[in-house]
PLY file of the C-alpha trace (Angstrom):
ply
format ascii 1.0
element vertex 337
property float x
property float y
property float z
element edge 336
property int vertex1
property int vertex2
end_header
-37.02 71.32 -60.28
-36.75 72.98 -57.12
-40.79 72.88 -56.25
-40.75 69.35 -57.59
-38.30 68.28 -54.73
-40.00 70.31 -51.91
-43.33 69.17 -52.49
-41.00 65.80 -52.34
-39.74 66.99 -48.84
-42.89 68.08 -47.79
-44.83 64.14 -48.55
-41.87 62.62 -47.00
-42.22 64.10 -43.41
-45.95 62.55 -42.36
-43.93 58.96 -44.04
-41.12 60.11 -41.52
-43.90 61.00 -38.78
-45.61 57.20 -39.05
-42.59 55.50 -39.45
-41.60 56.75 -35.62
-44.99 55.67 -34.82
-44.86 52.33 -35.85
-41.86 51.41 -35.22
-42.53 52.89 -31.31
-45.68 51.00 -30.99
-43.89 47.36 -32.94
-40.67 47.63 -30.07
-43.02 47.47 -27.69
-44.91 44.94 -29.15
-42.56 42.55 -29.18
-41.93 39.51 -26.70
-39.73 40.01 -24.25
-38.98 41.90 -20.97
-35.34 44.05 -21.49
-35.61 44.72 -17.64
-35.89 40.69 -17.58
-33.16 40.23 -19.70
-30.39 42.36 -17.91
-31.80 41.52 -14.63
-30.74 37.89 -15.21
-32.47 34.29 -14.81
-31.99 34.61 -11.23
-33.29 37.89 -10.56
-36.27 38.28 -8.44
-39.01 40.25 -8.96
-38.27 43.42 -7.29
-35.05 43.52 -9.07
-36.39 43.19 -11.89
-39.18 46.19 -11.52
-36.27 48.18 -10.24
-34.70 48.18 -13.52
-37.78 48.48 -15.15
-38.27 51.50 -13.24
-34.90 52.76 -14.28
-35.47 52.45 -17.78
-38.74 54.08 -17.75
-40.57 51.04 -18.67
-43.07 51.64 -15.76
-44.55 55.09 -17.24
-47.64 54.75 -19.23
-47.08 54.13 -22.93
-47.84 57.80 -24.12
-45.57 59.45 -21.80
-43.02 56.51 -22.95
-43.58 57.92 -26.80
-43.37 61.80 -25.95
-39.98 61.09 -24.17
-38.83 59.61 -27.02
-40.60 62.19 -29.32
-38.71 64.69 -27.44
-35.36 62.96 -27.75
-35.57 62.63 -31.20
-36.28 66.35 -31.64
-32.53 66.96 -29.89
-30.96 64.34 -32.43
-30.69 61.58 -28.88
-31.58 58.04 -30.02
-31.83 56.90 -27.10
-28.58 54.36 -25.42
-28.07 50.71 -25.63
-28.55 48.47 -23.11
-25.89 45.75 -24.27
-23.40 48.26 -25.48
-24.12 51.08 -23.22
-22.83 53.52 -25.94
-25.36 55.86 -27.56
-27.12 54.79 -30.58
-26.38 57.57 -32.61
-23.00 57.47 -31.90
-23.30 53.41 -33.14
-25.47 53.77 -36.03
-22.51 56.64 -37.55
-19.50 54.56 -36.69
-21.55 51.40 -38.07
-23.12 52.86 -41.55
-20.09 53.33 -43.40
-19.74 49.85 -43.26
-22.83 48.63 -44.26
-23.00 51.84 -47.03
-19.70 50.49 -48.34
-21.38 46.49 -48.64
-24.37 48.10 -50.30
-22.72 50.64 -52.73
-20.17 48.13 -54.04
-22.97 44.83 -54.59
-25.15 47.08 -56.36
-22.41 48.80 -58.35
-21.13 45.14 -59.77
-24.50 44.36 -60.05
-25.16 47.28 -62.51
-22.10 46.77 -64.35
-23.00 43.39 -65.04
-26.78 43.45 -65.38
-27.78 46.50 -67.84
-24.76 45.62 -70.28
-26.52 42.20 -69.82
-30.31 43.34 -70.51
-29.55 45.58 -73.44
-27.41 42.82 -75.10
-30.24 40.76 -74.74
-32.69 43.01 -75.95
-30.89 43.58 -79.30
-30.60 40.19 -79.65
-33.81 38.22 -78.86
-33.23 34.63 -78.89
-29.96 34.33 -78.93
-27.35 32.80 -76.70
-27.52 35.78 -74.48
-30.84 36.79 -74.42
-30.94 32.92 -72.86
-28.34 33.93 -70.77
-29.97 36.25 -69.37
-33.17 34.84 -68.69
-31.33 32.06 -67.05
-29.56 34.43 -64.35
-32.15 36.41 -63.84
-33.97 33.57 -62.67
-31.64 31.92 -60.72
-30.74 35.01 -59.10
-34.46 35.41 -58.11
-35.10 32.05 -56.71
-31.85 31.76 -54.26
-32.16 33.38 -51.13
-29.89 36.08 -50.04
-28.71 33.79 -47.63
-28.15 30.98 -49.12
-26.14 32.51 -51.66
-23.65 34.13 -48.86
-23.28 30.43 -47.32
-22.78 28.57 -50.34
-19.85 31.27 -51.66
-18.36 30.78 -48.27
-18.66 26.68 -48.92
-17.17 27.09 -51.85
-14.14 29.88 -52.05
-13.20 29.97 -48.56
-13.75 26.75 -47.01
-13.31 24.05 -50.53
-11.52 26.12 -52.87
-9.17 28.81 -50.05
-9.23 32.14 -52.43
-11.03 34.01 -49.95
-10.29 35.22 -46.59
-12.28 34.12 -43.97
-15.46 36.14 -43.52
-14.89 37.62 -39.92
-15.20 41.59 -41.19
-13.99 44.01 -42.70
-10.50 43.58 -42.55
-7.60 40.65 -41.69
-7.06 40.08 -38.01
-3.14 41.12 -39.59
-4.01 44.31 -40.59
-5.54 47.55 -38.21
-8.16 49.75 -39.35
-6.92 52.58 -41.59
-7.39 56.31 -39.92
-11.37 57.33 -40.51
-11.37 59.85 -42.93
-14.57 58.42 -44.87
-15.18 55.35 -43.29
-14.98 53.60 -46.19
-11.55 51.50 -45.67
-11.31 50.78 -49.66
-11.55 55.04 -49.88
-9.51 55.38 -46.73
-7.03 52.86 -47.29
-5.80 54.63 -50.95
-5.60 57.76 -48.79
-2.83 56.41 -46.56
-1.54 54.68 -49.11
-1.46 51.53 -47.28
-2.00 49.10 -50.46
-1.68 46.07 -48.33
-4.16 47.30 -45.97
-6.68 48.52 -49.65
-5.88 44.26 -51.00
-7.37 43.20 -47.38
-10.30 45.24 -46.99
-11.18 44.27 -50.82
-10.55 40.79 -50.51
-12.87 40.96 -47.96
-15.82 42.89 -49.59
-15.55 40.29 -52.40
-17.76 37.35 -50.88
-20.60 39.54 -49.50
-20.78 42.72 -52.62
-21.12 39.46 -54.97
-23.84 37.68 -52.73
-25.59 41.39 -52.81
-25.01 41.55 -56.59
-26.13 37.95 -57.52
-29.47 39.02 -55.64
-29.94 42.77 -57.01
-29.38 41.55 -60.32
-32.02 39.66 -61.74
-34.47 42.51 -61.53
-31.97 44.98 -62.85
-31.22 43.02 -66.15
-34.83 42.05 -66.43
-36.63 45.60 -66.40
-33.30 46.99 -68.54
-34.46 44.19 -71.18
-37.84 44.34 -71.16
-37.72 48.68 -71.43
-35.15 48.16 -74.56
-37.81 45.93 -75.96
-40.62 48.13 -75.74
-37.93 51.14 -76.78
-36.92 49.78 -79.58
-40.49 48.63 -81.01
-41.57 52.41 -81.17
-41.72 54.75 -84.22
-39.22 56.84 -83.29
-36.18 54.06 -83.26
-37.75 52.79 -86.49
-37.10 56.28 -87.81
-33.82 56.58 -86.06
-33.18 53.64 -88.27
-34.62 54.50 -91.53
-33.05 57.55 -91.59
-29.60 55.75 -91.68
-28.26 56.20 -88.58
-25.87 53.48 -87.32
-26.93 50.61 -85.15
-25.00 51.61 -82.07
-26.59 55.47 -82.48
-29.45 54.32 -82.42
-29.34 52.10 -79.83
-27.20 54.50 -77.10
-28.37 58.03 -78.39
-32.66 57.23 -78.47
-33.07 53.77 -77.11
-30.86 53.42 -74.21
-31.91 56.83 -72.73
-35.68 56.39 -73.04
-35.26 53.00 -71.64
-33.51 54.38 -68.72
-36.38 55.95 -66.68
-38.25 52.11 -65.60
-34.68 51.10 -65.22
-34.03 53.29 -62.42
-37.25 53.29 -60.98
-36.02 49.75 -60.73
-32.76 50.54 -58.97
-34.58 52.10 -56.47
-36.65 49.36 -55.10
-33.36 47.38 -55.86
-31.52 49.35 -52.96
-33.93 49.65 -50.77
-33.95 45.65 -51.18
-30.18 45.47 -50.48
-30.86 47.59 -47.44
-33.02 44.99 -46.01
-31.14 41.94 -47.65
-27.92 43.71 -45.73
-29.04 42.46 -42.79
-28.57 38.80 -43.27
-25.34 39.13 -45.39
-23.40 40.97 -42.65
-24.66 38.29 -39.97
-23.47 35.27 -42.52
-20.04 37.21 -43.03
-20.08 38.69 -39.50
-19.53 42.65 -40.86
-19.96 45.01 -38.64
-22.24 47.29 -39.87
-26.05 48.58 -38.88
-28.14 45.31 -39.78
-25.97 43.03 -37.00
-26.32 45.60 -34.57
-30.13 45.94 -35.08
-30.11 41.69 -35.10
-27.91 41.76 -31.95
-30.40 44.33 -30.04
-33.69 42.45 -31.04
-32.67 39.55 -30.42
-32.00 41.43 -26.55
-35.02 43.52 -26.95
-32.55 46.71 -26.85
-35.54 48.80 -27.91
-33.77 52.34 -28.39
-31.17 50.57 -31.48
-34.06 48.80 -33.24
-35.52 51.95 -33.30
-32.66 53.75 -34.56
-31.89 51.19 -37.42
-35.70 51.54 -39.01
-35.72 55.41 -38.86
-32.16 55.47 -40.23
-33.35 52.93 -43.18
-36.20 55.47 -43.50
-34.15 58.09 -43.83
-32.12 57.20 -46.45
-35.26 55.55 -48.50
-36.68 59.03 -48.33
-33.42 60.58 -49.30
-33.02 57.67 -52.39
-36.29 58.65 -53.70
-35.55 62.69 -53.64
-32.29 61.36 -55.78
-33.91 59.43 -58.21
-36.76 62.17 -58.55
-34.08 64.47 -59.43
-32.38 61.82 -61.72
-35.42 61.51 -63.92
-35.61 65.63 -64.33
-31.98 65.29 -65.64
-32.89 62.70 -68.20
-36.30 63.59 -68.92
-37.52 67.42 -68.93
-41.02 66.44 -68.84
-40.04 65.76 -65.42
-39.29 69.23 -64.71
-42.44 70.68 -66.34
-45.00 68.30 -64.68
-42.68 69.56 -61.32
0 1
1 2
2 3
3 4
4 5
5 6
6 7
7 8
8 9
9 10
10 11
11 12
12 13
13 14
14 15
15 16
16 17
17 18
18 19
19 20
20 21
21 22
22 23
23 24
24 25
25 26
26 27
27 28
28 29
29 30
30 31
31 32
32 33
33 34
34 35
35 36
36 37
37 38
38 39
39 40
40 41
41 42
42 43
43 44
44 45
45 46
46 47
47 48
48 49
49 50
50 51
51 52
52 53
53 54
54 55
55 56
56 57
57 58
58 59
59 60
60 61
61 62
62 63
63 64
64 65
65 66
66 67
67 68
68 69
69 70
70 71
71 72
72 73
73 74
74 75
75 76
76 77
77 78
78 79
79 80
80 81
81 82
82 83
83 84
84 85
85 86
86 87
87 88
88 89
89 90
90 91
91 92
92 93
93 94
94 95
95 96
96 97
97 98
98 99
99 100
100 101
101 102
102 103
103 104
104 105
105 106
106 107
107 108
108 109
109 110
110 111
111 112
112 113
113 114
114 115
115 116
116 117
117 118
118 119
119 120
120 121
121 122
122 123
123 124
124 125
125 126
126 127
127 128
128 129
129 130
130 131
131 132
132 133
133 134
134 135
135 136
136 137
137 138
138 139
139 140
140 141
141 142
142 143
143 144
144 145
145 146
146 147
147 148
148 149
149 150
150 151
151 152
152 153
153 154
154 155
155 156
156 157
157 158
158 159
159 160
160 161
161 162
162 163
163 164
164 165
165 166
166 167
167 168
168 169
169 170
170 171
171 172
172 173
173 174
174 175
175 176
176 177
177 178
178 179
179 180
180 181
181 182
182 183
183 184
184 185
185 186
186 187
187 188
188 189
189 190
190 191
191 192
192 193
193 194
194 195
195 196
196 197
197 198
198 199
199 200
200 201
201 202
202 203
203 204
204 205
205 206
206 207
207 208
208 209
209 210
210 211
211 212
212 213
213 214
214 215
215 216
216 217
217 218
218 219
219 220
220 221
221 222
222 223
223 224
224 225
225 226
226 227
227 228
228 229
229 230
230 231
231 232
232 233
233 234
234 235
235 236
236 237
237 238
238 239
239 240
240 241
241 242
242 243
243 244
244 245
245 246
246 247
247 248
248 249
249 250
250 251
251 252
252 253
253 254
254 255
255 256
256 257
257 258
258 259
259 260
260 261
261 262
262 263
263 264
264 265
265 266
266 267
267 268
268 269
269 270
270 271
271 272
272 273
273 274
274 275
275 276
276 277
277 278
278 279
279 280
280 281
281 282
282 283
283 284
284 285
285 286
286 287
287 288
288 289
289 290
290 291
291 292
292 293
293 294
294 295
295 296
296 297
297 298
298 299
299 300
300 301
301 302
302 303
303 304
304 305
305 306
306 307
307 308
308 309
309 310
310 311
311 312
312 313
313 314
314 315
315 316
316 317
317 318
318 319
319 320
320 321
321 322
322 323
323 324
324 325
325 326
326 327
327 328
328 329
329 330
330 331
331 332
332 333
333 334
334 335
335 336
């Protein structure tokens, strides 16, 4: 297990190495002059090549990447231009709250979907198994989006069960002290249950949009694995050796079925990372994805650049977890390792 994950560690580092690359080279690619911008429509041109100047924007474009090589290498991001706070220093006081979004959507989305996929597996053609098919497609075909705008429509501004969506907690209520930076965590720890009903009320709206789109490919793989599972010889003898249905089923089905499933969840939250961005600008959350919208949309190179290699990050550190995951449920894992 060990060499398995540091051969891991060691293909993840040239992925880590191209992904500063890139996303360098695509910043600066971009339209837009960020001396321009904070200089103002009614800057003239010398003021605005004195703040180019400033920012380093005048140095050739290799000397621009080994400053920033070099930064990186003493854990500096860089500092925003529309904040003027480091980005590192954002990104940590920002990704609890998106990690908190995430974590929750695709934990109701699991709860829901592979109870969902295996009931429809062991019973093909039934009500359910239509069920299924039905969601799964619907929650393929609506955009992320969409979704967040019409539950908004619909609970907040028709029906008035849910708070409005302007963060993470009611304007009535002040953040709870940061112990995790999750405020459902960090609420129960101060024992502040008005403060815990707030923060969950308002994680309702945007965890279900997440969980309405991570779930359709969730419940599909989890059916279509406990199909193919339960066709082979080895159920069959499961069977005919008189073991009971649900034995059978969550003893040698389910766990065999499990390895495409998470392979699945995966992709699925690397998905949600990307689909976070959207949701936390339709329900104004202050997490990482607004701030990277906010600093595009200002070409604020230094916190785009900070968002991606985060997001890479954790992508490489999701896929050393789920390597590990399938040595814990399959040895042959371990021995091809």
């Amino acid at each position: 297990m060990l060499t398995m994950i540091g051969k891991r560690l060691m293909f993840a580092i040239p992925s880590l190495i191209g992904v500063v690359i890139v996303t360098f080279l695509l910043t600066r690619a971009l339209p837009g002059d960020p001396a321009a911008y904070f200089a103002g429509p009614a800057a003239s041109k010398e003021a605005i090549e004195q703040i180019r100047k400033k920012l380093g924007f005048d140095k050739p474009l290799i000397e621009q990447f080994f400053r920033y090589t070099n930064d990186l290498a003493h854990g500096d991001f860089g500092t925003s231009l529309t904040t003027g706070q480091p980005v590192a220093t954002e990104i940590r006081n920002r990704l609890p709250a998106s990690a908190e979004l995430t974590l929750l959507g695709l934990i109701v989305s699991v709860t829901i979907a592979i109870p969902l996929g295996v009931l429809a597996a062991t019973r093909p053609g039934s009500w359910i198994d239509h069920l299924c098919r039905v969601t799964t497609t619907a929650g393929v075909s609506l955009p992320v989006f969409f979704t967040g705008l019409v539950l908004v429509y619909l609970f907040y501004f028709r029906l008035g069960w849910s708070p409005a969506p302007l963060g993470r907690l009611d304007v009535f209520y002040s953040a709870p002290t940061h112990v995790t930076g999750f405020y459902l965590i960090d609420t129960l720890i101060a024992r502040d249950l008005e403060a815990f009903r707030s923060a969950l009320s308002q994680l309702i709206l945007p965890a279900a949009t997440l969980a309405i789109f991570s779930l359709a490919p969730i419940a599909r793989m989890t059916r279509a694995s406990m199909l193919a599972v339960l066709a082979s010889d080895f159920v069959r003898t499961a069977r005919a050796s008189g073991l009971s249905p649900s034995t059978v089923i969550v003893t040698y089905a389910f766990r065999n079925a499990m390895l495409p499933v998470i392979t699945t969840l995966s992709m699925v939250f690397s998905f949600l990372l990307g689909a976070n961005v959207l949701v936390e600008k339709v329900f104004a959350w202050p997490g990482i994805g607004s701030y990277a919208v906010e600093a595009l949309i200002s070409s604020d190179f230094a916190p785009v650049q900070g968002f991606v290699l985060t997001m890479a990050v954790m992508y490489v550190l999701l896929n050393l977890f789920i390597d590990i995951l399938y040595g814990v449920i399959d040895p042959r894992v371990r021995l091809e390792g």
